[in-house]
N, C-alpha and C positions, 0 to 999 in steps of 0.2 A: 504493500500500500504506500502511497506518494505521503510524504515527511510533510506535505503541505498545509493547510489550514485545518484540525479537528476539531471536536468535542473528545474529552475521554473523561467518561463520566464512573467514578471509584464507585457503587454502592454498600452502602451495611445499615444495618436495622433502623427503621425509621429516617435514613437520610442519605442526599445524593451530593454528592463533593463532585463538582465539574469544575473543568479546567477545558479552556481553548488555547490550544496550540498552533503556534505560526513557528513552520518549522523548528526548532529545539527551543525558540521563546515564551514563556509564558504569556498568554496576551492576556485575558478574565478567567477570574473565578469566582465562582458563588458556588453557595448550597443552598438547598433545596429538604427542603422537612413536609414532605407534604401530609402528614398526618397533624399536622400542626401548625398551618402554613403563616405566611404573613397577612395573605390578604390582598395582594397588590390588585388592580386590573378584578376583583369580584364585583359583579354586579348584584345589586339591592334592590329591590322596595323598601324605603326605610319612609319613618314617620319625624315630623317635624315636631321637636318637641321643647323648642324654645327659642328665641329671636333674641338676639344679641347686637343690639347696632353698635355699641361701643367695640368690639370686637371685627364689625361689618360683616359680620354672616349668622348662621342659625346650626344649631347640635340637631342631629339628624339619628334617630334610635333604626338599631339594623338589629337585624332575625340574630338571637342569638345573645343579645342583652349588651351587645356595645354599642358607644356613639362618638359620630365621628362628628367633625365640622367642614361643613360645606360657607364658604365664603360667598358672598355677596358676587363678587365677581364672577364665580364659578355655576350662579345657580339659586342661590339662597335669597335674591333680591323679589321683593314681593310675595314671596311665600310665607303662611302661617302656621301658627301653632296646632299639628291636626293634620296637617295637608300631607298627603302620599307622594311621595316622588322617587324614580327611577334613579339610582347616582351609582358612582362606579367610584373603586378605591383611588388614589392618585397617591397616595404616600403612603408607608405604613405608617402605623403610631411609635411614638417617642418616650422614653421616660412617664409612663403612664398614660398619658395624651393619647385621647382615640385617633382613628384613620384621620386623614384626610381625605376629602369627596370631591368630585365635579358630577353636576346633574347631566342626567341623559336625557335631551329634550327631544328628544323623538321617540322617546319608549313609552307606550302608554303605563300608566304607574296605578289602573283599577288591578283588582282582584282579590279575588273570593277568603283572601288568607291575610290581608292585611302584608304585615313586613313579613319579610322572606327572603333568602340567597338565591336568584335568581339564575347568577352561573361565576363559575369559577372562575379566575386567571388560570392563566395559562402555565403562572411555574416562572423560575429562574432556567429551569434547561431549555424549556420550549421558545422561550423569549431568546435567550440567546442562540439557537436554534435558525429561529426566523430570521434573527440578524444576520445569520451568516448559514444561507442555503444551499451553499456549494460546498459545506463541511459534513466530514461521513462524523458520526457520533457514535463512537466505539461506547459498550457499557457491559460490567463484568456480574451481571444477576440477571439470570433468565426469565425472571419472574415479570422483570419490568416488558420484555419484547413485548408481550399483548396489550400491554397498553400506553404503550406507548408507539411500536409498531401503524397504527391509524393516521396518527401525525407527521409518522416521519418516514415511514414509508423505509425503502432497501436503501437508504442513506444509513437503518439503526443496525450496528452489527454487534452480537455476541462475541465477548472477547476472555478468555480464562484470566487475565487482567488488565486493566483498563491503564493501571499507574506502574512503571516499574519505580526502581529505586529514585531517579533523578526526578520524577514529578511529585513521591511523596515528598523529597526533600523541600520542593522549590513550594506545597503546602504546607510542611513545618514552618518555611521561612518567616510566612505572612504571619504567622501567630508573634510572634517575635517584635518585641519593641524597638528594637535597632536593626539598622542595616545598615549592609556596606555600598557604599555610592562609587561608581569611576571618579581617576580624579584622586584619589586617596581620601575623600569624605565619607563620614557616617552620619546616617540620618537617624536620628533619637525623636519617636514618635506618641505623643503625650496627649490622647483623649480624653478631656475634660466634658462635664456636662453643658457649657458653654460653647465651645469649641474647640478645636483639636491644634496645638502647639504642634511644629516642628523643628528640631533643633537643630543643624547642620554644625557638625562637629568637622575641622578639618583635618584631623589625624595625621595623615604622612604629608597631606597637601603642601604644607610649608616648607616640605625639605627640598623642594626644587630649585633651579641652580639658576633661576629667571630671578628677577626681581620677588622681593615677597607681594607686593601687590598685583603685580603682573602674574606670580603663579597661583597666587587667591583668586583672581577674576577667573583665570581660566580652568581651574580646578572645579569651584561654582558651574561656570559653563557647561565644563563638560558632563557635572549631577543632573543637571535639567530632565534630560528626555527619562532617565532612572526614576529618578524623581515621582515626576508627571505619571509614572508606567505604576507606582508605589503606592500611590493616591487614588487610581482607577483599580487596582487589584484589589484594596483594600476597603474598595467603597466608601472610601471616609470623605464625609459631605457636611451641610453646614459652614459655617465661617472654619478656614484653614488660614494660620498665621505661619510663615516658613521664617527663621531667622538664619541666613547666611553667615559660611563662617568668614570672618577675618578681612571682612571689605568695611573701610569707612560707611557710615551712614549715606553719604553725598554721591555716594558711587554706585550704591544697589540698585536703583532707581535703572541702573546702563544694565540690567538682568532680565528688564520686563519685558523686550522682543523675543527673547528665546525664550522667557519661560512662556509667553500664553502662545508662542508656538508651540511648545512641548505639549501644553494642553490642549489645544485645539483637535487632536487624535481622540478624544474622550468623548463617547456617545453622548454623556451626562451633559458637555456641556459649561465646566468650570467656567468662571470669569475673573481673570484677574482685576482687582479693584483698584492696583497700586500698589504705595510702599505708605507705612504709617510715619510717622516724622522722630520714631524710635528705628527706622529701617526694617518693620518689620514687612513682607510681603503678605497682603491681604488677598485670598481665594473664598470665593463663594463658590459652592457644588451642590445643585440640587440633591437634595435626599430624596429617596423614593423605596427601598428597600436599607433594612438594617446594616450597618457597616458589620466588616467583619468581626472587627473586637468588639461588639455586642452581640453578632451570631456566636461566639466562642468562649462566652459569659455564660452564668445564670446555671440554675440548677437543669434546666431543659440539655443545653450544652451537656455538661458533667456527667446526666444521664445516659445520654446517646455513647459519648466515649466510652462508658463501661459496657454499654450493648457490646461494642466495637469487641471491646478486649474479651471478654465471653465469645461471640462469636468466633475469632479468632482462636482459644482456647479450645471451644467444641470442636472447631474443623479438625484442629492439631489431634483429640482426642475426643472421638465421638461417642463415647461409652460414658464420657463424663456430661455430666450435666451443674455446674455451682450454683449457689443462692448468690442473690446481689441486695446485699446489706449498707443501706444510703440512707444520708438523711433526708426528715419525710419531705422537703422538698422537692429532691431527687426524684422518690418514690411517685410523688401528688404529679409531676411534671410526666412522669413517663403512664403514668396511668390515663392525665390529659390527653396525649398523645394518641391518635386513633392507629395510627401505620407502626410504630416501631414495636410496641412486646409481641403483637399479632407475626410479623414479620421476622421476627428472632424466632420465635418458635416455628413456623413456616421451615426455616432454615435448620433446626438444628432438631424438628420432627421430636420437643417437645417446650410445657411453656414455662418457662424464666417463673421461680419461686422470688419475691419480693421481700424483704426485711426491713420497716424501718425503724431506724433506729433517731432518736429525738438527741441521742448524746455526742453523734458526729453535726462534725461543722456543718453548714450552708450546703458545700456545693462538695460535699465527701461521699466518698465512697467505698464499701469493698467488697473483693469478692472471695464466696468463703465456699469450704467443698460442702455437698449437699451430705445431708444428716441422713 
């Protein structure tokens, strides 16, 4: 098969790790939980159930007991308290903050059930998918070809693995707070609930035999497109602050043609804002699905990883079967979960015994042999 543009999509219990491939490059990754999903791209009938002008839009209740906010702009102008309307996801939720909505004004929004999910997204695979239709989508679970098979037709192939060594590594990477930049830079990546710091450290940067300003600018330089590739792998959206290493103030400002070149490659859309009068580079990146280091959070995260290592465990030894003793967290997460224990047991022909234990941390876990 041509080394050219993939999908190779890793699967294990309750969740799908995709990665596109441009010849040995990493270009995106997402995952994908669809027993759990985000949300993106579902359509509603959701009910209006309060108007908010200070705000400029209205909280919209969707099937299912959550509420999103549908802006003024988007849909919510003129409608009231009571009114039915057709909307579709446009963001996930944040920090507790339900979805965000845009209304579908050509959907009629009667029927006999009130609110309701009307239809799904499509998925982070499918979406990326679509984007790129001339990519085959290797994936190493049999279970997915029928259904997924409809969509994608003899582009989806069976593969006994999807990831070898070089692509789990280059997913360890993204979980990772630092990385290494060309150039001799390291980028120290600092998500706050506000926005997301980046530090540019220059490490060897300075030992070049150029002037030191002259090997700062072009050390910078050369981070850019690494950079831009860092930000888009990583999903990280919202206000991005990058602090450069080792350039006066008065001179980072000479960074901003190559960098929103380097971004301009991004579906999402980054817009460089400028530099602050601290020289800090200001990036706005629409959010629309959870960035990585909050897919790779939380007790849902924690749980799927221990699916993983059980999985793994039974395959190595099918005779065995362990208990997965979590806290209830963990437990309450993967019970939410409609696809991953159904799917572990699917796989390993029988079902995962549960333990929770109140006296491990948050997002702990272990696995212990069966009794």
């Amino acid at each position: 098969m041509s080394r050219g543009r993939r999908l190779l999509v890793s699967a294990s219990p309750g969740e799908l790790r995709i990665q596109l491939r441009d010849g040995a490059a990493l270009a995106e990754y997402a995952i994908w939980r669809p027993g759990l999903p985000d949300g993106v791209d579902d359509l509603h009938r959701g009910r209006v159930v309060s108007v908010v002008p200070a705000l400029g839009g209205a909280f919209v209740a969707l099937a299912g007991g959550a509420e999103g906010f549908l802006p003024d702009s988007a849909g919510a102008a003129g409608r009231g308290v009571g009114d039915l309307l057709v909307v579709r996801v446009v963001r996930a939720g944040i920090g507790g903050k339900g979805p965000r909505l845009a209304a579908q004004p050509d959907a009629a929004a009667d029927g006999p059930s009130g609110m309701a999910l009307l239809a799904r997204g499509p998925g982070p695979l499918l979406e990326l998918a679509g984007r790129h239709p001339d990519a085959p989508v290797l994936i190493d679970d049999a279970a997915w070809v029928p259904v997924l098979r409809p969509a994608l037709g003899e582009r989806l192939i069976l593969v006994a693995r999807a990831w070898a060594e070089a692509e789990a590594a280059d997913a360890e990477a993204l979980a990772e707070p630092s990385m290494v930049l060309p150039g001799g830079m390291i980028a120290h990546i600092h998500p706050t609930p506000a926005l997301v710091a980046i530090d540019i450290d220059s490490a060897g940067a300075s030992a070049a035999r150029a002037s030191k300003a002259s090997a700062q600018m072009a050390a910078n330089l050369a981070a850019l497109p690494a950079l831009a590739a860092a930000i888009r792998l990583r999903a990280l959206s919202g206000a991005i602050l990058i602090d450069f290493a080792g350039l006066a103030v008065r001179k980072r400002a000479a960074l901003a043609p190559a960098l929103a070149s380097a971004l301009a490659a991004d579906p999402a859309q980054p817009r460089l804002l400028g530099f602050t009068r601290l020289g800090l580079a200001e990036i706005v990146r629409p959010r629309r699905r959870a960035p990585l280091h909050e897919m790779l959070a939380g007790p849902h995260a924690a749980g799927l990883a221990a699916l993983r290592a059980i999985d793994r465990m039974v395959a190595a030894d099918p005779a065995r079967m362990p208990v997965l003793r979590a806290a209830p967290a963990v437990v309450s997460a993967l019970e939410a979960d409609t696809a991953a224990l159904p799917a572990l047991a699917a796989r390993t022909g029988r079902a995962l015994r549960l333990r929770s234990d109140p006296g491990l941390a948050a997002e702990q876990w272990v696995i212990e042999a069966a009794r």
